[in-house]
C-alpha positions as CSV (number, residue, x, y, z in Angstrom):
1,X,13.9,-14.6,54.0
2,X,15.7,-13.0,51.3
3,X,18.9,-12.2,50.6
4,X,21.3,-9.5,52.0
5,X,24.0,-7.9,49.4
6,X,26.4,-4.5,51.4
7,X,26.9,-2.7,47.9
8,X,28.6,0.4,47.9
9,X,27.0,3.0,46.2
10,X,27.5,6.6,44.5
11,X,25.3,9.3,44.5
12,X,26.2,12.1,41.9
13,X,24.9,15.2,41.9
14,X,24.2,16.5,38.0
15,X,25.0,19.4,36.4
16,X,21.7,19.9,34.9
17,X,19.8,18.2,38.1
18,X,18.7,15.3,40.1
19,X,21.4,12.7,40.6
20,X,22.6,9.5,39.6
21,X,23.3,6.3,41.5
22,X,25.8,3.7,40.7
23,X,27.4,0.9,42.1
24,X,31.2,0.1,41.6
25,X,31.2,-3.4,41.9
26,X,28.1,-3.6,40.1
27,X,29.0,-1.5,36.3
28,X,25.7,-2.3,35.2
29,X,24.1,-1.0,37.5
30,X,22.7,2.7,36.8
31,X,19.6,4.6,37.8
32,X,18.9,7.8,38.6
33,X,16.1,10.5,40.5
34,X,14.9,14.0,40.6
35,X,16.0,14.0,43.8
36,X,17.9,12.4,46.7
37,X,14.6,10.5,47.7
38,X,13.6,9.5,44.3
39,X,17.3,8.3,43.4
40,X,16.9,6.2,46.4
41,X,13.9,4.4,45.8
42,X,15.1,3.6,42.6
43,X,18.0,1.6,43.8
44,X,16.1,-1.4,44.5
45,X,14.7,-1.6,41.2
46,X,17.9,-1.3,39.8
47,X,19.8,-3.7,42.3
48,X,17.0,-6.2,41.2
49,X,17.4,-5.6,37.6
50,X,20.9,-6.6,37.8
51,X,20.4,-9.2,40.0
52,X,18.2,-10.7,37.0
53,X,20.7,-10.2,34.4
54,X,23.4,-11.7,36.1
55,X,21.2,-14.5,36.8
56,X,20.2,-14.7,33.2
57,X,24.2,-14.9,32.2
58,X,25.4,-17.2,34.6
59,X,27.3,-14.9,36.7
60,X,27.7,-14.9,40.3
61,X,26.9,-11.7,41.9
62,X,30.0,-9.6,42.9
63,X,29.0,-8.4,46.3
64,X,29.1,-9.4,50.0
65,X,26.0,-11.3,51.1
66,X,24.9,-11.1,54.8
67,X,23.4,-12.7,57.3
68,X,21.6,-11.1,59.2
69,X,20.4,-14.2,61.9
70,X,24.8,-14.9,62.0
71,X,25.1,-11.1,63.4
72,X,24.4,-7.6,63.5
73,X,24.5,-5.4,59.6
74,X,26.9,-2.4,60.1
75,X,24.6,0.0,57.1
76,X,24.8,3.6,56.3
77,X,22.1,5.7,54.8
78,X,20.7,9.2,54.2
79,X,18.4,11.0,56.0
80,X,16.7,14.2,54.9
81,X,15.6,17.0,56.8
82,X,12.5,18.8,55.3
């Protein structure tokens, strides 16, 4: 199984459109979408990017792990309504 990070993350509406995702316990980490959806989907693409780089430097990665067999993962997400 692979592993669990709880990262909070920002989504930022632009001025100009779409939004923007970061995370602030991981600076490096920046992506964005047209949308809500595609700023989403990007996240994991990002989160593994990081997760690379780090790994690359020698740097553990700043963020809670879980377990999910130890007990139950308290998430939050966003759902749209067409």
């Amino acid at each position: 199984m692979s592993t669990l990070f709880k990262l909070p993350f920002l989504l930022t509406p632009q001025p100009e459109g779409g939004y923007t995702v970061t995370c602030p316990v991981l600076p490096e980490l920046v992506t964005e979408g047209d949308t809500v959806e595609e700023a989403l989907a990007n996240v994991h693409d990002a989160v593994a990017a990081v997760r690379e780089l780090y790994e690359d430097l020698g740097k553990p990665m700043p963020a809670m792990t879980v377990e999910p067999a130890q007990s139950p993962i308290w998430f939050e997400g966003l759902v749209t309504q067409p």
